[in-house]
PAZAPA-4460 file (N, C-alpha, C; in steps of 0.05 Angstrom, whole numbers, plus 32768, in hexadecimal, padded with zeros to 4 digits):
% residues 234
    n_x    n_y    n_z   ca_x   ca_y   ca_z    c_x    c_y    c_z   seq   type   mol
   7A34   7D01   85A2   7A42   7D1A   85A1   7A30   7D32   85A9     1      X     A
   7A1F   7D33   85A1   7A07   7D48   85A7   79F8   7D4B   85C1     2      X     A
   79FB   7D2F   85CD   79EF   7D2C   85EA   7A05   7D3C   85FE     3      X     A
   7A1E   7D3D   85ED   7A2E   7D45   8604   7A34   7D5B   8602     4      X     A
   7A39   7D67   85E5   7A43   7D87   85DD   7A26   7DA0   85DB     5      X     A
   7A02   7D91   85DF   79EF   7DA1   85E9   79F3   7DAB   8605     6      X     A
   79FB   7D9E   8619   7A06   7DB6   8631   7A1B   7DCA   8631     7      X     A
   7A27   7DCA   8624   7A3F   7DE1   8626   7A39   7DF6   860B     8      X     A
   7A2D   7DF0   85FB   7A21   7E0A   85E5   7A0D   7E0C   85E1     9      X     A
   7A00   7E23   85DA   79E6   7E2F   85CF   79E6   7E28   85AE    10      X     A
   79F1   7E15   85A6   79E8   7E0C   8587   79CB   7DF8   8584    11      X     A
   79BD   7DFA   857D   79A6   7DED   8567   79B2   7DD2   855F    12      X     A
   79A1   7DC2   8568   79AB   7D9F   8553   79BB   7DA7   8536    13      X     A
   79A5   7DB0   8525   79AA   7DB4   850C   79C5   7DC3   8507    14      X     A
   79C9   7DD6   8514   79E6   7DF5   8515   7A00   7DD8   851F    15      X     A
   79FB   7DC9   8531   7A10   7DAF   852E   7A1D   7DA1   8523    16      X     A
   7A04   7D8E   8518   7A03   7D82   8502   7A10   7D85   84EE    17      X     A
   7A0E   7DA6   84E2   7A15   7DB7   84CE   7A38   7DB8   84CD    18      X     A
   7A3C   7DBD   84E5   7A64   7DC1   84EB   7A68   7DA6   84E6    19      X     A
   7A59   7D97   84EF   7A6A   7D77   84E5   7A70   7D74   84CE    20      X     A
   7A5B   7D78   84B4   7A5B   7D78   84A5   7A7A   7D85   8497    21      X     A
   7A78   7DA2   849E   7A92   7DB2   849A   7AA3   7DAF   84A6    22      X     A
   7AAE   7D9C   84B7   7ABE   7D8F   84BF   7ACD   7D76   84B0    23      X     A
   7AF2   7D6C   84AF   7AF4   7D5D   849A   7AFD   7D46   84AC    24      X     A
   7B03   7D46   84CA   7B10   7D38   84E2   7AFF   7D3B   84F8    25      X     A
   7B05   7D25   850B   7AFC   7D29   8523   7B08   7D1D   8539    26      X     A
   7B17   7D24   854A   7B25   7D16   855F   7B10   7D13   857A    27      X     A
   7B0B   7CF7   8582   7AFB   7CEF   859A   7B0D   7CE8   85B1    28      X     A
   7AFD   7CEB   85C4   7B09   7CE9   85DB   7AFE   7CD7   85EE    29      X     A
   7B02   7CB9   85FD   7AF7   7C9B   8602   7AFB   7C9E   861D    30      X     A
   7ADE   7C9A   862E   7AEB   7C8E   864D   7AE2   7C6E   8644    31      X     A
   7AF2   7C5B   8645   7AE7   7C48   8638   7AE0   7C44   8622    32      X     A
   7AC1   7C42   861E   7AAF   7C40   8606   7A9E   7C54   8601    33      X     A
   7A9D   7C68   8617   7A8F   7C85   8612   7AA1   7C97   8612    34      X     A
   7A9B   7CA9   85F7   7A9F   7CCD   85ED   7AA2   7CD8   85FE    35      X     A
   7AAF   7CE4   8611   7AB7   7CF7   8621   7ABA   7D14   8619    36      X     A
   7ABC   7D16   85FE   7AC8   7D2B   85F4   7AD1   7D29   85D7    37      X     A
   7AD4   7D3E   85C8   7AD9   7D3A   85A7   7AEE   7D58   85A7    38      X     A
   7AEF   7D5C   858E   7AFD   7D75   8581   7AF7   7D6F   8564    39      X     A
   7AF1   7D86   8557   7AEA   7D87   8541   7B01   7D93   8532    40      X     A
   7B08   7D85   851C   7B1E   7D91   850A   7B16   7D8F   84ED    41      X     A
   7B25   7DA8   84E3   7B1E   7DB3   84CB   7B3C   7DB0   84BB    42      X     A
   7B48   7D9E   84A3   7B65   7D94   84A5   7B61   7DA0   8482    43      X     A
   7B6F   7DAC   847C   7B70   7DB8   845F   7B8D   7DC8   8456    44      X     A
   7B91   7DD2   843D   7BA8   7DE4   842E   7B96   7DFD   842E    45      X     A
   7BA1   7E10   8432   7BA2   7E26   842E   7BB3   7E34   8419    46      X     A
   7BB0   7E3B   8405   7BD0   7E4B   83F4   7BCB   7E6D   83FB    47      X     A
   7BE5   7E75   83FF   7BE8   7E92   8404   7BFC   7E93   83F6    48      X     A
   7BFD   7EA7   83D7   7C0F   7EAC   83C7   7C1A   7E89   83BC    49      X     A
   7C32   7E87   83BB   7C40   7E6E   83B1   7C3E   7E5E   83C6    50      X     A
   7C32   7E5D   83E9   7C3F   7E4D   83FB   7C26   7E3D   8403    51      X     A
   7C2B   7E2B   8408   7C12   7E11   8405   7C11   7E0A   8424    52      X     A
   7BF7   7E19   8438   7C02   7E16   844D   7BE6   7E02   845B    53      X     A
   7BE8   7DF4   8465   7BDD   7DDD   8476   7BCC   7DEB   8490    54      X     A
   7BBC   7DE8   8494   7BA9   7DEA   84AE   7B9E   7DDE   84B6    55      X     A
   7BA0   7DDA   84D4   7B90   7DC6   84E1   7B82   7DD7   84F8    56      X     A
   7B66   7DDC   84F1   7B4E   7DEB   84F9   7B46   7DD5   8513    57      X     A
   7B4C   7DE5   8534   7B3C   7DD9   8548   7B20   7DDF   854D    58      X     A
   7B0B   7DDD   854E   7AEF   7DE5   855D   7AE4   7DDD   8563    59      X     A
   7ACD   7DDF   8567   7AB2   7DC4   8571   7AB5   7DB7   858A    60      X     A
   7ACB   7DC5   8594   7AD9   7DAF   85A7   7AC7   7DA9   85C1    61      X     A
   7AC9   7D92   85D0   7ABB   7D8F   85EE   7AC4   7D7B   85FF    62      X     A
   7ACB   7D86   8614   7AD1   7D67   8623   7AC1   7D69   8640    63      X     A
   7ABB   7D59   8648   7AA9   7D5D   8661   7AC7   7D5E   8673    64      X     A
   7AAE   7D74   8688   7AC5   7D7F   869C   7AD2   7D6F   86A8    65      X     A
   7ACE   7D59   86B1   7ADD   7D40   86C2   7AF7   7D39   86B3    66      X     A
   7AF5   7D36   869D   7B0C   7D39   8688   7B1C   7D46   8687    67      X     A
   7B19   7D5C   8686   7B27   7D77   867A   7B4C   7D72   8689    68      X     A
   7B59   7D7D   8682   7B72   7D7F   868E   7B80   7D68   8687    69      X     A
   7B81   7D59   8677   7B87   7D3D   866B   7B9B   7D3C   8650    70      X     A
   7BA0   7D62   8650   7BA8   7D61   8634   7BA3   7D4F   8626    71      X     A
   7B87   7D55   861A   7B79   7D41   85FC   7B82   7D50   85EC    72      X     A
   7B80   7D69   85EF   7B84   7D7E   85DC   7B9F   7D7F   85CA    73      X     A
   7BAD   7D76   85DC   7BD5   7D6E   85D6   7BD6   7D57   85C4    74      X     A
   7BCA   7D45   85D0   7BC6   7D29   85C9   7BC4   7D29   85AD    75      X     A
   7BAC   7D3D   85A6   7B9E   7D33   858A   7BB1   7D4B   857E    76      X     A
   7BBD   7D5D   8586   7BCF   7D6C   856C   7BEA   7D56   8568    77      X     A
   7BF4   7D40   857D   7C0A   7D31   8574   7BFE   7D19   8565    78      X     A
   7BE7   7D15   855F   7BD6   7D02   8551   7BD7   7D11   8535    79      X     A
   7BD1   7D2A   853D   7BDA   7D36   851E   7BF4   7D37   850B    80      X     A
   7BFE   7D3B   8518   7C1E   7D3D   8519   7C2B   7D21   8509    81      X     A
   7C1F   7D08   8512   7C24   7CF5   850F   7C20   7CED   84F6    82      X     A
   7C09   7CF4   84F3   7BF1   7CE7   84D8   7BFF   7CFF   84CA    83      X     A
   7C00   7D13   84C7   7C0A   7D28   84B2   7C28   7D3A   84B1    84      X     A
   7C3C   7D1F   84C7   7C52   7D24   84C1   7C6D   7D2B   84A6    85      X     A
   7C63   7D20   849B   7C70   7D2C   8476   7C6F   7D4A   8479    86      X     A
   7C57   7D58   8480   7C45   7D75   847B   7C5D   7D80   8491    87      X     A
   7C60   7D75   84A4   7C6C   7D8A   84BB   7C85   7D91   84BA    88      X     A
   7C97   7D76   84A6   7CAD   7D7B   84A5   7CAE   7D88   848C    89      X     A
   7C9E   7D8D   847B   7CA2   7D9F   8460   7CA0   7DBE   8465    90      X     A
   7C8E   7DB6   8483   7C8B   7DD9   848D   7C74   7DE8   8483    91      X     A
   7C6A   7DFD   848F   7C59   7E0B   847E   7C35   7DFE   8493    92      X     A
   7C3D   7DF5   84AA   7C27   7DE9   84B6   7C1A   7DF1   84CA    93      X     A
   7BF8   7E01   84D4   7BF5   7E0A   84E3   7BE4   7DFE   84F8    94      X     A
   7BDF   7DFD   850B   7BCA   7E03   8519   7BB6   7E1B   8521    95      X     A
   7BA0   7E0E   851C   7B8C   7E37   8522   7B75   7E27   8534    96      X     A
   7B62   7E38   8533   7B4A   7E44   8545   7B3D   7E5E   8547    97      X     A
   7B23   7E56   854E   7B14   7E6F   8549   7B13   7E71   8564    98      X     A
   7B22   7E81   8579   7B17   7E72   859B   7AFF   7E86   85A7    99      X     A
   7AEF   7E79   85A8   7AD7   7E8E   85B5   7AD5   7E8D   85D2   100      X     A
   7AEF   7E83   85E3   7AF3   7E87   85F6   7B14   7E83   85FD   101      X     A
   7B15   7E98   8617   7B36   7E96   861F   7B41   7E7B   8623   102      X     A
   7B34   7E66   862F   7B43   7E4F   862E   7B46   7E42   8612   103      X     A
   7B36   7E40   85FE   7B41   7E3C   85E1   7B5C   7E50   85DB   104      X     A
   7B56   7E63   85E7   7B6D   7E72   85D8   7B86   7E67   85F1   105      X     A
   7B8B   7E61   8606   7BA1   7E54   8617   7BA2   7E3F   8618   106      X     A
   7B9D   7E35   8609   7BA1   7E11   85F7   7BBE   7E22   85DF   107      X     A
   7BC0   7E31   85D5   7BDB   7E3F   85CB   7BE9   7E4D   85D7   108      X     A
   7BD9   7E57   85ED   7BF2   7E6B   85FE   7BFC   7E54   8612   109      X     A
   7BF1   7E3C   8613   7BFE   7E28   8626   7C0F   7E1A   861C   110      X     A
   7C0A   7E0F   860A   7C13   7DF4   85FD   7C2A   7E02   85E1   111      X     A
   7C28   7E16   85D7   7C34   7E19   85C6   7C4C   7E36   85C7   112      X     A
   7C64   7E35   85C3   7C75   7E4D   85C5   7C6F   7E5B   85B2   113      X     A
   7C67   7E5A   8594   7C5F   7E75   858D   7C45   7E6F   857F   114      X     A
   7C31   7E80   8586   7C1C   7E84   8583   7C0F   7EA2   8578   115      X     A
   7C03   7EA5   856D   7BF4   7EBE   8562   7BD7   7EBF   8563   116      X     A
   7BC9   7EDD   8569   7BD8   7EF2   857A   7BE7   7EEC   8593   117      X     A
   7BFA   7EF8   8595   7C04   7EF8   85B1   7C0E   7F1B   85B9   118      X     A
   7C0C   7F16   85DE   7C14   7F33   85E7   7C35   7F2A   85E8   119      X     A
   7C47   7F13   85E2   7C69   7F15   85DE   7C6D   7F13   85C6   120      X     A
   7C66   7F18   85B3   7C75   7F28   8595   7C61   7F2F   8583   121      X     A
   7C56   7F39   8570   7C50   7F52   855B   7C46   7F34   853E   122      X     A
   7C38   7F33   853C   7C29   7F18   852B   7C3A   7F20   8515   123      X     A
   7C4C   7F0A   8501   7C5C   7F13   84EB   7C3F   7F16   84D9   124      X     A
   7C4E   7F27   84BC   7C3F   7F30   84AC   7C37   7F12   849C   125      X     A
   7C3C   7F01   8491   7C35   7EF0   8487   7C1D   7ED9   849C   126      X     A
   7C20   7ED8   84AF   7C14   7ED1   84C0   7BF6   7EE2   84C5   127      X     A
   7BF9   7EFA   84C8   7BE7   7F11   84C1   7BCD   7F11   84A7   128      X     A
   7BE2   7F05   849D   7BCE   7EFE   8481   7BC6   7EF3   847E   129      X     A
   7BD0   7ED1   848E   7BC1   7EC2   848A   7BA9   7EBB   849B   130      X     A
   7BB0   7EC7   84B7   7B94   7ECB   84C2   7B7C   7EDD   84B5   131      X     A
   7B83   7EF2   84AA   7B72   7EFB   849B   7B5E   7EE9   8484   132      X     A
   7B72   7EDB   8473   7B6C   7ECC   8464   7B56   7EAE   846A   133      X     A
   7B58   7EA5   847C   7B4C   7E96   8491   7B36   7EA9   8495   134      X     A
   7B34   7EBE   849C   7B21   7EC9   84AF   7B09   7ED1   8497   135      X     A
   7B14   7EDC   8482   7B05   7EDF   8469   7AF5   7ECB   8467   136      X     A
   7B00   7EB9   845E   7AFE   7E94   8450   7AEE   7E91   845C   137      X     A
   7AEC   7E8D   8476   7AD2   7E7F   848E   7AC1   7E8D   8496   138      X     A
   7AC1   7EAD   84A0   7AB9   7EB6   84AD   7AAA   7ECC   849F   139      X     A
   7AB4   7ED1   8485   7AA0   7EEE   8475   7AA9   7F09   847F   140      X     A
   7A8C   7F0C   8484   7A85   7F29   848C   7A85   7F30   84A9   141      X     A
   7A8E   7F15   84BC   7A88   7F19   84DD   7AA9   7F16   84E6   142      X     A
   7AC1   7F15   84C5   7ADE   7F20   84DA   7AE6   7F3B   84D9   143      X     A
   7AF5   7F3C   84EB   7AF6   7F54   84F2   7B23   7F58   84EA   144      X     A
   7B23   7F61   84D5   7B3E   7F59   84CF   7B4D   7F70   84E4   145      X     A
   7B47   7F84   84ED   7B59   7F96   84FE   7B5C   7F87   8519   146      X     A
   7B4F   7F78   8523   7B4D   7F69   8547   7B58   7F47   853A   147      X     A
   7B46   7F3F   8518   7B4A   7F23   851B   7B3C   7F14   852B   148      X     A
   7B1E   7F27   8534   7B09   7F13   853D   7AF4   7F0C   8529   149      X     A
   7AE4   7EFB   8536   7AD3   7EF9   852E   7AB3   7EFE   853C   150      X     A
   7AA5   7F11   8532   7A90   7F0E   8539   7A74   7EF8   8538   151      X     A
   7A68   7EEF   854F   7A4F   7ED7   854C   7A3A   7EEA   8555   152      X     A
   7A2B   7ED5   854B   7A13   7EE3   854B   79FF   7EDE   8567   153      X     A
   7A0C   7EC3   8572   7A00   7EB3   858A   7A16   7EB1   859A   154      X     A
   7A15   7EB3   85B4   7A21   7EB4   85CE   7A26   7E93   85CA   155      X     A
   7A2E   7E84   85BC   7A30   7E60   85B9   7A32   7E58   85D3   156      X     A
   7A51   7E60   85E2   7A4E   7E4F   85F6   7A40   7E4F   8611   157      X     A
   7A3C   7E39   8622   7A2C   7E31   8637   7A3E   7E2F   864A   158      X     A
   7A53   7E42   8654   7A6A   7E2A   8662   7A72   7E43   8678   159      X     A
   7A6A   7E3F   8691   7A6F   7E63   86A1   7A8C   7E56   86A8   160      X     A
   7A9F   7E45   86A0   7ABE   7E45   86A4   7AC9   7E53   8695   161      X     A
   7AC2   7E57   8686   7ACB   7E6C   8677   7ACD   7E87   8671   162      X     A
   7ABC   7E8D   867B   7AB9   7EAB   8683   7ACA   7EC0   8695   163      X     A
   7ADE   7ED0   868C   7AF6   7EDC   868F   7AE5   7EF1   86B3   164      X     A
   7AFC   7EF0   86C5   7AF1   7EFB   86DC   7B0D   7F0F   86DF   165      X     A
   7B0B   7F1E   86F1   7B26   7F36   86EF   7B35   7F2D   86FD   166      X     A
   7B39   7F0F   870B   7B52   7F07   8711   7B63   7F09   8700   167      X     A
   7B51   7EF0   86E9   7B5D   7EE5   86D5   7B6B   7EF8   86C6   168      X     A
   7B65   7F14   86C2   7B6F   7F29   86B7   7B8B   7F28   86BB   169      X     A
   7B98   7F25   86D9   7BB0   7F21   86D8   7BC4   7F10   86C4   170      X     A
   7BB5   7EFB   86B8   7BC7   7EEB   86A7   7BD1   7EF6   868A   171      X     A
   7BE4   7F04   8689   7BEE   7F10   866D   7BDA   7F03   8653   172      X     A
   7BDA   7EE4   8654   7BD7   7EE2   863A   7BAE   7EE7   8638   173      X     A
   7BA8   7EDC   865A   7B83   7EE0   8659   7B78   7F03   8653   174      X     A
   7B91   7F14   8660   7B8E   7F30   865B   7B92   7F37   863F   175      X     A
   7BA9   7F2D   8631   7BAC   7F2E   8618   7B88   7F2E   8600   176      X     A
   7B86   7F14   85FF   7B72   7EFE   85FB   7B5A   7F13   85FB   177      X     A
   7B55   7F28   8625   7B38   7F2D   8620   7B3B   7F49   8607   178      X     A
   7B55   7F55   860E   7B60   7F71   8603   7B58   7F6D   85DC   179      X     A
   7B62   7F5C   85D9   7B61   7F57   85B8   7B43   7F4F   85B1   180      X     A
   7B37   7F3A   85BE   7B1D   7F2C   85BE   7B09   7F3F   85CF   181      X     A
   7B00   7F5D   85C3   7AF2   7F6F   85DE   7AE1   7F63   85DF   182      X     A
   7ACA   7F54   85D2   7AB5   7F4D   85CB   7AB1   7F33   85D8   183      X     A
   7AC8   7F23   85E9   7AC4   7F05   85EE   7AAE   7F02   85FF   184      X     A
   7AA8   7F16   860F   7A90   7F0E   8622   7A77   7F0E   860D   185      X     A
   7A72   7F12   85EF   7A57   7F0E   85E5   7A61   7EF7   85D8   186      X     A
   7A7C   7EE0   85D9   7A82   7ED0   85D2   7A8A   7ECD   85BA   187      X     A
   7A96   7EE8   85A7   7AA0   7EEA   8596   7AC3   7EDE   8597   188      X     A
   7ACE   7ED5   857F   7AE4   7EC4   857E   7AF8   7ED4   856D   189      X     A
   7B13   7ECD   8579   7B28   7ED3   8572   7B3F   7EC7   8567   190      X     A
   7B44   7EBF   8549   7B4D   7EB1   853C   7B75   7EAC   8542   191      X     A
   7B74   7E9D   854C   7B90   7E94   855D   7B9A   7E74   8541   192      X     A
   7BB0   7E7F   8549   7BC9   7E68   852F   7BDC   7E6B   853A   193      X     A
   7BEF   7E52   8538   7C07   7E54   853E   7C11   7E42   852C   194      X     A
   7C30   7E3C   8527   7C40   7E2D   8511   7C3E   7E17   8516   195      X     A
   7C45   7DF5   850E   7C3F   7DE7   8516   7C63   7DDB   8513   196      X     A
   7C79   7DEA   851C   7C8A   7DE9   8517   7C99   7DDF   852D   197      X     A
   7CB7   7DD4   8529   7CC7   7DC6   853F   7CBF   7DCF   855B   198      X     A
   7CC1   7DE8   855B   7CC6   7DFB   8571   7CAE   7DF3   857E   199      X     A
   7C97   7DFD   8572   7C80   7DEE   8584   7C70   7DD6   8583   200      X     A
   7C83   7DC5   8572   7C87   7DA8   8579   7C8F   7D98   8594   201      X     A
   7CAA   7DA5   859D   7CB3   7DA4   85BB   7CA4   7DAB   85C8   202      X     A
   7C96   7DC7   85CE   7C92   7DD6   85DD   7C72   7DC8   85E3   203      X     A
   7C65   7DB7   85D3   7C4A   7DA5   85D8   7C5A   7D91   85E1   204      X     A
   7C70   7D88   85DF   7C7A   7D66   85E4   7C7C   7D77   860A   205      X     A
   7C90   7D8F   860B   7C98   7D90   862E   7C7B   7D9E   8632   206      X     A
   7C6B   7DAA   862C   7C4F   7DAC   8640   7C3B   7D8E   864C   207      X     A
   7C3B   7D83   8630   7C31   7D62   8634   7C3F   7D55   864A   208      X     A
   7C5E   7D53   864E   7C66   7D48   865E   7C68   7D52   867E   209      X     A
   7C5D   7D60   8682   7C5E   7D74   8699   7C47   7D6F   86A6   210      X     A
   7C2B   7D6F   868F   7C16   7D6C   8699   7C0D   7D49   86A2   211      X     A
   7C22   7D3B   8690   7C1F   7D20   8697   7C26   7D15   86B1   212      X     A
   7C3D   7D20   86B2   7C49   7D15   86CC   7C3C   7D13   86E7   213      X     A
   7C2F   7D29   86F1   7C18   7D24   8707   7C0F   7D10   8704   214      X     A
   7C04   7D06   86F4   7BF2   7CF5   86E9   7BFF   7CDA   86E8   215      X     A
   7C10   7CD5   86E9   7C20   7CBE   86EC   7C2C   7CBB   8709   216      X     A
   7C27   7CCE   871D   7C2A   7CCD   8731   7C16   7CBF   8740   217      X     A
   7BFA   7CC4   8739   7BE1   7CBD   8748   7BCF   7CB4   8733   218      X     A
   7BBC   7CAA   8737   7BAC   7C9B   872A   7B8D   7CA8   872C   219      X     A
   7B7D   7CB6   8715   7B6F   7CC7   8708   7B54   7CB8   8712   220      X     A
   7B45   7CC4   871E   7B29   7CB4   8723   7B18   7CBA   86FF   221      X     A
   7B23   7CC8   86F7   7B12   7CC7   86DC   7B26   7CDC   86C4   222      X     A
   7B32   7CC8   86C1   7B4B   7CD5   86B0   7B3D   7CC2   868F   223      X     A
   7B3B   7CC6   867E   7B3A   7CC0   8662   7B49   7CAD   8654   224      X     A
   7B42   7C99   8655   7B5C   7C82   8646   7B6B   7C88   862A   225      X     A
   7B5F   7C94   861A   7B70   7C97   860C   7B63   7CB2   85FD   226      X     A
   7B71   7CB8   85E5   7B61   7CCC   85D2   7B69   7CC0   85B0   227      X     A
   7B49   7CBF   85AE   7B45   7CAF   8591   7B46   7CC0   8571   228      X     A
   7B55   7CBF   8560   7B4F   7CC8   8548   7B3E   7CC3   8535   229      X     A
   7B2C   7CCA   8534   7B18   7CCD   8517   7B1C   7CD4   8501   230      X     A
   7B20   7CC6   84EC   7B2B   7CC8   84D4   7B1B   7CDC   84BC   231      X     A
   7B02   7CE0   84CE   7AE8   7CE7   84B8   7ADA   7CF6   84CE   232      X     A
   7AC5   7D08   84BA   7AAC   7D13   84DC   7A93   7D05   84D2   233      X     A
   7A98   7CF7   84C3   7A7E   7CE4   84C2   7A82   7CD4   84D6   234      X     A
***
C-alpha cells in the first residue's frame, strides 16, 4: 500500500500508518494479484439529537493512473450498500469526505444527484449540522464551520492532475468547489456528504452504467478485474 500511495502524497511512513490505524474498512482494488489502488473508509453512528445516523467516511484513497476511470469508486459504495443494506433502508445513511481536491469532490457532483455543498440548492439545516458536527469531531481547531473547510497544515498531495486551471473554472460544480474551498491550492479540504438514499441509489446505478458500457464495447489494455472488499484495515 505504501509503495504505491508514497508517489501521490507528501505523508511520512509513520503519518500513514497512523490513518490505518483510524480507519475501520478498507476497499482494494486487484489487477490480478497486485493493489492497484485502495480507499480508505471510516464506517461508524453518529447521533444528532434522537437520530442515529450512519457514515461512511471515504479517504486515503489511490488508484494508479492507468486505472482511474473504472468507477472503483461506484463499485465500492454498491459494496457498501450491500453489506449494510438493513441501514439504508431504515434511512438516516450518509456518505462524506474531507476532499482536498476537486476531483474528490466530483466523485459527488458526478455520481450522486444530491450532494452537499452544492451551487443547485442551499445545504438543509440539519445537514448543516451535521457537517459541522463531523468537522468538530475530526478536525478541532483547523474547521472552519462558516466555508466547512478544513484547514492542513501540509500541501499532502503529489498529484499536478489535480490542480484546478481557469478552463476548468468553466465547470459550475469545479467553480463552485474552488469558490467555497478558497484555500484548495494550499490543499486545504472541503467537507462534502450526501444521503445515501433511493434517489442517489439510482443515480450511482445510471452513472455506473453509462460509464460501463464503453467498456463493454472494447476491450481495456489495463482495465482492473475486479474491486475487492476489506473487512478490516488490518
Amino acid at each position: 500500500m505504501w509503495s504505491i500511495y508514497k508517489h501521490f502524497y507528501h505523508y511520512p511512513k509513520s503519518h500513514f500508518l497512523s490513518r490505518i490505524e483510524s480507519n475501520t474498512h478498507y476497499a482494494f482494488y486487484f489487477r490480478g494479484q497486485d493493489i492497484v489502488g485502495f480507499t480508505g473508509l471510516r464506517i461508524n453512528t453518529i447521533q444528532q439529537g434522537r437520530t442515529s445516523n450512519l457514515l461512511m467516511y471515504f479517504g486515503q484513497t489511490i488508484i494508479q493512473p492507468a486505472y482511474r476511470g473504472n468507477a472503483l469508486i461506484l463499485r465500492t459504495g454498491f459494496i457498501l450498500i450491500r453489506k449494510f443494506w438493513k441501514a439504508f433502508f431504515r434511512g438516516k445513511v450518509y456518505f462524506w469526505a474531507d476532499a482536498i481536491t476537486y476531483k474528490a469532490y466530483l466523485v459527488f457532483a458526478r455520481c450522486l444527484a444530491t450532494y452537499y455543498p452544492s451551487y443547485q440548492s442551499k445545504t438543509p439545516e440539519t445537514v448543516s449540522a451535521l457537517i459541522d458536527q463531523l468537522g468538530q469531531q475530526y478536525y478541532g481547531e483547523n474547521f472552519n464551520p462558516a466555508s466547512g473547510t478544513v484547514t492542513k497544515s501540509v500541501h499532502y498531495v503529489n498529484d499536478r492532475s489535480v490542480t484546478i486551471h481557469e478552463q476548468d473554472l468553466q465547470d459550475p460544480d469545479i467553480r463552485f468547489y474552488a469558490d467555497t474551498n478558497q484555500q484548495h491550492a494550499k490543499g486545504h479540504g472541503l467537507i462534502t456528504i450526501a444521503p445515501a438514499n433511493v434517489r442517489n441509489v439510482l443515480h450511482m446505478l445510471s452513472h455506473f452504467l453509462r460509464k460501463q458500457w464503453p467498456n463493454r464495447r472494447k476491450k481495456l489494455s489495463a482495465q482492473p478485474s475486479n474491486s475487492r472488499y476489506a473487512n478490516s484495515a488490518h
